[in-house]
N, C-alpha and C positions, 0 to 999 in steps of 0.2 A: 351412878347412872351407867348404862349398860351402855356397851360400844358397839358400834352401828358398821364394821369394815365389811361392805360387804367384796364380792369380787369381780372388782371395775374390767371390762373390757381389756385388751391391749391399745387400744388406740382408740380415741374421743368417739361417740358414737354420729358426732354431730359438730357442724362448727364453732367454735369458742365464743361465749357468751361475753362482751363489755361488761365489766363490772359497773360503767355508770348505766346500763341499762337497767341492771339490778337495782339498783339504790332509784332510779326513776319510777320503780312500781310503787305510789303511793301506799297501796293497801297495806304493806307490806311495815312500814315504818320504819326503814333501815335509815344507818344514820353512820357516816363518813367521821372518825375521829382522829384517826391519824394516817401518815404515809400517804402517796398517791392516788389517785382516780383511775390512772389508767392501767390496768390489767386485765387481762383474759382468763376467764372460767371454764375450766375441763370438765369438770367434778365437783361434785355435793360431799363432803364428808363428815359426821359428825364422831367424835372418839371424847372423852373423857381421861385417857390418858394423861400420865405424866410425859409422856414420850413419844407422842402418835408418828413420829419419823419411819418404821418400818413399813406400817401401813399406809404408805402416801406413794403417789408414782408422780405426783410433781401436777401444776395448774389445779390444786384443787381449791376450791372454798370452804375452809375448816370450819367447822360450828362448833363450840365449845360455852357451856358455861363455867370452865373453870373450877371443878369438882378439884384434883390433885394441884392445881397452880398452887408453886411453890418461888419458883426461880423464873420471873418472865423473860430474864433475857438470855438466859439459857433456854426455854421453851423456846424462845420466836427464834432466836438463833437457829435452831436445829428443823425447826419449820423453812426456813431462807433455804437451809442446806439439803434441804427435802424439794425443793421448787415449789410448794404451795404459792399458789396467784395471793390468795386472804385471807386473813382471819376473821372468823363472825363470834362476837362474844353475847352471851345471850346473859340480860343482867335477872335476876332474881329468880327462884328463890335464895342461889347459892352466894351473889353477890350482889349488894345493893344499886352498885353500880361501878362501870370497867375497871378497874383498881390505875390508878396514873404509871406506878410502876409499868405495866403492860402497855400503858400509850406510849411513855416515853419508850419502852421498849421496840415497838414499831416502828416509831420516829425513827430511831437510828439506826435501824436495819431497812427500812427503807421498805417496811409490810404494809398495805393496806389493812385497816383496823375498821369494820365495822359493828356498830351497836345495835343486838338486837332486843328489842322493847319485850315487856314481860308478856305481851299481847301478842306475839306473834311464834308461832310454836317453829322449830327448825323442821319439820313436812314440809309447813309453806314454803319455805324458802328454794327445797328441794324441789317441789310443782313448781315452783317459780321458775326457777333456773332451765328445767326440761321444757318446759312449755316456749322462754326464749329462743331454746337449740332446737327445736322442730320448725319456731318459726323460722328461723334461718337457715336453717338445710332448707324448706319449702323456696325459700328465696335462692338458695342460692340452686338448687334444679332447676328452679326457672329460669334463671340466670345464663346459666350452661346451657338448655335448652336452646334458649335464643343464639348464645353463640356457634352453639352445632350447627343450627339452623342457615347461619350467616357464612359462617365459614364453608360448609356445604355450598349455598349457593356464589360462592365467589370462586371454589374449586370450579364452577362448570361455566367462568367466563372464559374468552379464549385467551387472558393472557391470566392462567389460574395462578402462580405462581408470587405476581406483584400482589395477584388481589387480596390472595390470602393472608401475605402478610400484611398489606394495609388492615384487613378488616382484624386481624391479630392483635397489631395497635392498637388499633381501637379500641376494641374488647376489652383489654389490662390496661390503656391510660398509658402506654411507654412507648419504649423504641422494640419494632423485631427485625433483624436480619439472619442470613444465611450468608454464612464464612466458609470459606472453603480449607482443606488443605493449606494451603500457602500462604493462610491470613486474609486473603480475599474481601470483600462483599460485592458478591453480585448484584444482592437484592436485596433493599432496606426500607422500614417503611417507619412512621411515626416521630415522635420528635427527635427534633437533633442530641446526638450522646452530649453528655455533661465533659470536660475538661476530664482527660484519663479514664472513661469509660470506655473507649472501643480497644482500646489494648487490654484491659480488664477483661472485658468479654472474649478475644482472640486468645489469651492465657488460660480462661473457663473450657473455653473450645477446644485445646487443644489434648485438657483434662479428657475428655467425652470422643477423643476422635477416632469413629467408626477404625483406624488402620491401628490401634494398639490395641494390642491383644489385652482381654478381660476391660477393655471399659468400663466404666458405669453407665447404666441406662440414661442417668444425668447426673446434674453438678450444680449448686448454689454458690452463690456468695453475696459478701455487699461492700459496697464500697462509700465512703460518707465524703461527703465537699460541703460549702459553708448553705447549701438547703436542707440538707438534713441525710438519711441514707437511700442509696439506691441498689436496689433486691436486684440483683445478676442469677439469670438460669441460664442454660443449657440442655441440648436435647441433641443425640445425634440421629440424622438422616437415612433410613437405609442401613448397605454395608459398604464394603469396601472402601472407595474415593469417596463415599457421600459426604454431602459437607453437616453442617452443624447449626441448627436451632437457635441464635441467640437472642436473650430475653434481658431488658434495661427495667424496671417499673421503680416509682415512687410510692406508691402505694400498692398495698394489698388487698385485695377482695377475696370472701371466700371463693372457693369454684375455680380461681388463677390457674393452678395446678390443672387442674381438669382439662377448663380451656387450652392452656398451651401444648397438653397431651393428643387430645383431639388434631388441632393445628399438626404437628408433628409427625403425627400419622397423612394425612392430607398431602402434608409437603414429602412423605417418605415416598406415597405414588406419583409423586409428582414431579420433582426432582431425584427420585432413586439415580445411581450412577449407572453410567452406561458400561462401564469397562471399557472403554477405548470404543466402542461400538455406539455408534450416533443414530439416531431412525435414518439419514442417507446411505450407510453402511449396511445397517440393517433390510431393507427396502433393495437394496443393489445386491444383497446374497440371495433373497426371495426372488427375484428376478433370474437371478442365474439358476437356482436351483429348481425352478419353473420350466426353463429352457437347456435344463438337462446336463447341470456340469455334478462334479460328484464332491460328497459332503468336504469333504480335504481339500477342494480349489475354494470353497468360499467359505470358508473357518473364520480365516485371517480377518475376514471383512468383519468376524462380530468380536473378536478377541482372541487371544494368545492361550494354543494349547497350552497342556492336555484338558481333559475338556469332561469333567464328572455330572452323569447324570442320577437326576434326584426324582422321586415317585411320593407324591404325597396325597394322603387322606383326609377330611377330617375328623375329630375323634368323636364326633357325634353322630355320625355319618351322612352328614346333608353334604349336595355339592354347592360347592362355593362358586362365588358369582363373580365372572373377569376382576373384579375392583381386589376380591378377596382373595384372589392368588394372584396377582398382581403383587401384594402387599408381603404375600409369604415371599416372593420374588426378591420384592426388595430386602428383604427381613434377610435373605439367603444371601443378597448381593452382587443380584443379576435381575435383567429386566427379560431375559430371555425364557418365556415362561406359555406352556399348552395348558390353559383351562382345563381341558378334556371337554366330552360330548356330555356326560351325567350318564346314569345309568352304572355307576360304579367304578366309571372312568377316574382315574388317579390324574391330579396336577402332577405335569412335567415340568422340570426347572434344569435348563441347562447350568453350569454354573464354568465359567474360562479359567485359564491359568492355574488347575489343578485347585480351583478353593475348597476347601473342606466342609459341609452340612454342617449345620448346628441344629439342636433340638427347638422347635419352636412350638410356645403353649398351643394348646389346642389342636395341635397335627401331628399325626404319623407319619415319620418319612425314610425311604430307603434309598439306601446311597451307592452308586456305584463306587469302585476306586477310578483315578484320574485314565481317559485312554486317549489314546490319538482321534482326529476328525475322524477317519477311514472306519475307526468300531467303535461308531457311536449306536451302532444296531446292536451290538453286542452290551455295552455298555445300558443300553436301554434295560433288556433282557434282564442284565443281572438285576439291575434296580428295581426291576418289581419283583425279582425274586425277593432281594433285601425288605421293600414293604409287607411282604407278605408275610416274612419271615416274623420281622419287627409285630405284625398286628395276631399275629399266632401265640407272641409271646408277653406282648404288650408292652412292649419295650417301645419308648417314644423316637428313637432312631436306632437303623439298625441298620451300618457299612458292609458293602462286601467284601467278605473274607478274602486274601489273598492266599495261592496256592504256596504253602510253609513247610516247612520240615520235613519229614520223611516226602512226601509229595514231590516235596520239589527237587528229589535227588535221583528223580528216575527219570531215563534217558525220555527226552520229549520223544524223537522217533519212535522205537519202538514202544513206547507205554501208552501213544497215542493209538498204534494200528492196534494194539491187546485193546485196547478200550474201546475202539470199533467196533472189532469183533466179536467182543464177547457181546458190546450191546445193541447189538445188528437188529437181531429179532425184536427191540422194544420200538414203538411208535412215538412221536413225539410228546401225547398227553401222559401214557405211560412212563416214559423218561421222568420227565418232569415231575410227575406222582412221588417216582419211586424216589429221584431226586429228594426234594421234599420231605418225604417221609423218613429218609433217611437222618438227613437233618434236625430235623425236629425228636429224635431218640423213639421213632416209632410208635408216637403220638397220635392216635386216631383222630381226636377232638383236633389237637393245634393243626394236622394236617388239612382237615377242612375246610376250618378259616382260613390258613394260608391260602387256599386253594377255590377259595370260592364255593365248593360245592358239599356235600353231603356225604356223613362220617361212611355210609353203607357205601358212596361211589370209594370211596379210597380204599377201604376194605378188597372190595373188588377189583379193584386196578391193581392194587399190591399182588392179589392172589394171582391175577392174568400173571404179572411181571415174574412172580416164582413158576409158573408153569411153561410159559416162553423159553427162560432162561435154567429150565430143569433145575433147578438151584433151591436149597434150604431156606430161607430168607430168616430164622429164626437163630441160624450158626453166625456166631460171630465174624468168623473169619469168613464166608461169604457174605455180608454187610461191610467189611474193611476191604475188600476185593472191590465191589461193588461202586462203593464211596468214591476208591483211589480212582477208577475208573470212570466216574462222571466228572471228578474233578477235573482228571488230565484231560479228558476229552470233551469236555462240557455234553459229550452223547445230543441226541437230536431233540431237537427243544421246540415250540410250538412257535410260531411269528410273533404272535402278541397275547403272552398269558394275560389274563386279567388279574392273578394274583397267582405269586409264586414265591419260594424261598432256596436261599444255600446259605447255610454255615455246618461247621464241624460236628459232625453229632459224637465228640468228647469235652465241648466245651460247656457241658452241663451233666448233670444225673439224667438218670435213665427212666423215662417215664413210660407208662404202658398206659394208652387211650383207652 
């Protein structure tokens, strides 16, 4: 009989099938002979093999009639050792009926053994099984549905924070709190923890805690008392100080995962960290800076220099709606965050105490380096050079270069007044252009995108820039004059590019638009 492997998915396409469900389809005529009832179905597989172990990724339901059975308990054995959920033996024509060697064999490996009748071919079994998992993914979207639903509307009570995790509870049948730092619970909802579960959960936590570097997104465990075991997760908050997700359940349902993910997200806008910066704090520097004090007197009020600013997009190019850069916000580790107007306005995210960007799915973003309150203007500036840069090259972040090596051994005085004056005659779009295009290795195409506009304006602006400045723009060594020149002097830059770039045009080949 020919072997059926075909090539399964990486990951179940659908929730795990009861095997007493299976065995409860009459039509079907399955018949329970040895080992267990209770196991979970991944996969259908039928092989003929002496050895079907290579071909197995584990939870499957083997269908065999036993063609090469030679050694049953070397077979089942190496099936256990493979994770198959069961085996389905299909009796005749090859065997009259399951040979007892392979029951007991079962038995004492601890396999569910089921017997299929000569009347039911292994296709049905295979429709069988899919037709379960579709009904159960259907149940379990519905499922999730509802709880998005709930959880949504309990974010938009005014005390969003309890509500949500009450309705958390609810949702998965356990306990959910939020631990902070220090061990904490602020906020707890659902039944009371079991004898050693809240120090359980405070240990998961501390696994998951937004301040060590490389975290994991989450963390399981379980821990067992005399009702049987309890499923411990883990989710962290935000970044920084944010605190941490914790999850108690007795049970599992599909969709858990889902739901507590959703939740997660909810609680990250919600409780994101402040950075020392409170909405009193925050409110009391908008106040000031409304009535005219200057960005360095009310810093302090939202957090502790140096203070990097970050320019993000998204990579589909919709603008995101307050909730949605909110979240990048918290994702960053600041709640200090400008939607923009739309119209190709970039989310601003300030970020305190020099914290570093990270890449986050879905968005392009450009990073200043860390600067004092005082050139946060400046600071701005370079960051959408940095996005512009990043989306010219499609690079999902992309920091600004700091002035290095040869650059940075030329006397700041005079390298600053050469660099004036040689680029006196350029205007501020100009600068920029040239900037840019420098950058990017003379890139027509990349300079555009960076640049917002149209490969013929760059072209054009280039050409103005070499006629201004009587200069080759094709000579090397006026491009490295040029460069050293914008770098030292940043040259005259426009108030608010809408998109712009700087990095090194050596830190890649040489491309020609």
């Amino acid at each position: 009989m020919r072997d059926l492997p075909a090539a399964p998915p990486a990951a179940p396409p659908a929730p795990p099938v009861p095997l007493g469900e299976l065995l409860a389809r009459e039509e079907l005529g399955l018949r329970l002979i040895a080992g267990p009832r209770e196991a979970e179905l991944l996969w259908v597989h039928a092989s003929e093999m002496a050895d079907p172990y290579p071909y197995l990724l584990g939870g499957e339901l083997l269908l065999t009639a036993g063609v090469l059975l030679t050694d049953p308990d070397r077979y089942v054995a190496r099936l256990v050792e493979a994770g198959a959920a069961a085996l389905g033996f299909g009796v005749r024509p090859v065997h009259e009926s399951v040979p007892p060697e392979l029951v007991a064999a079962c038995e004492r490996h601890g396999m569910p053994l089921v017997e299929v009748g000569p009347g039911t071919p292994f296709t049905a079994i295979a429709r069988a099984v899919w037709a379960l998992m579709a009904g159960a993914r259907h149940r379990e979207l519905r499922r999730v549905t509802r709880a998005q639903q709930a959880l949504a509307t309990a974010a938009a009570r005014p005390d969003p924070v309890p509500a949500v995790l009450h309705q958390l509870a609810a949702q998965l049948g356990g306990r959910a709190a939020l631990i902070t730092a220090d061990g904490e619970e602020p906020h707890a909802a659902g039944r009371p923890p079991a004898p050693g579960t809240a120090e359980a959960l405070r240990r998961l936590a501390r696994v998951v805690a937004p301040q060590r570097p490389g975290s994991p997104a989450s963390a399981t465990d379980t821990l067992t008392d005399a009702l049987g075991e309890i499923r411990l997760s883990a989710y962290p908050l935000g970044g920084g100080e944010g605190p941490v997700l914790a999850l108690a359940t007795r049970q599992r349902e599909p969709g858990d995962h889902t739901v507590a993910g959703v939740a997660s997200v909810l609680l990250s806008l919600l409780a994101a960290p402040h950075q020392g910066a409170g909405s009193a704090g925050r409110s009391a520097a908008l106040v000031r800076m409304l009535l005219g004090a200057a960005p360095e007197e009310v810093a302090p009020l939202l957090g502790e220099g140096p203070w990097t600013v970050v320019h993000a997009r998204r990579d589909d190019g919709s603008h995101p709606d307050p909730l949605t850069a909110g979240a990048l916000g918290a994702a960053l580790g600041s709640p200090l965050v400008d939607p923009g107007r739309g119209g190709g306005d970039a989310v601003r995210v300030l970020l305190p105490g020099g914290r570093q960007a990270a890449p986050q799915p879905g968005w392009t973003l450009g990073a200043s380096a860390p600067h004092p309150a005082g050139a946060l203007a400046d600071a701005d500036t370079r960051a959408a050079r940095a996005l512009g840069h990043a989306e010219a090259t499609r690079a999902p972040l992309r920091t600004e270069a700091p002035v290095t090596g040869l650059a940075a051994l030329l006397p700041p005085g005079p390298a600053a007044d050469r660099a004036r004056a040689l680029l006196a005659p350029l205007t501020g779009p100009l600068a920029e252009t040239l900037r840019c295009w420098l950058s990017l290795h003379g890139s027509w195409d990349r300079t555009a995108v960076a640049l917002a506009v149209h490969r013929n304006t760059v072209r054009q602006r280039v050409a103005r820039c070499g006629a201004l400045l009587g200069v080759d723009l094709d000579d090397m060594d006026v491009r490295t004059e040029l460069w050293l020149a914008l770098r030292q002097g940043d040259g005259p830059v426009a108030a608010r590019p809408s998109r712009a770039c700087s990095a090194s045009p050596w830190t890649a080949p040489v491309t020609a638009g």
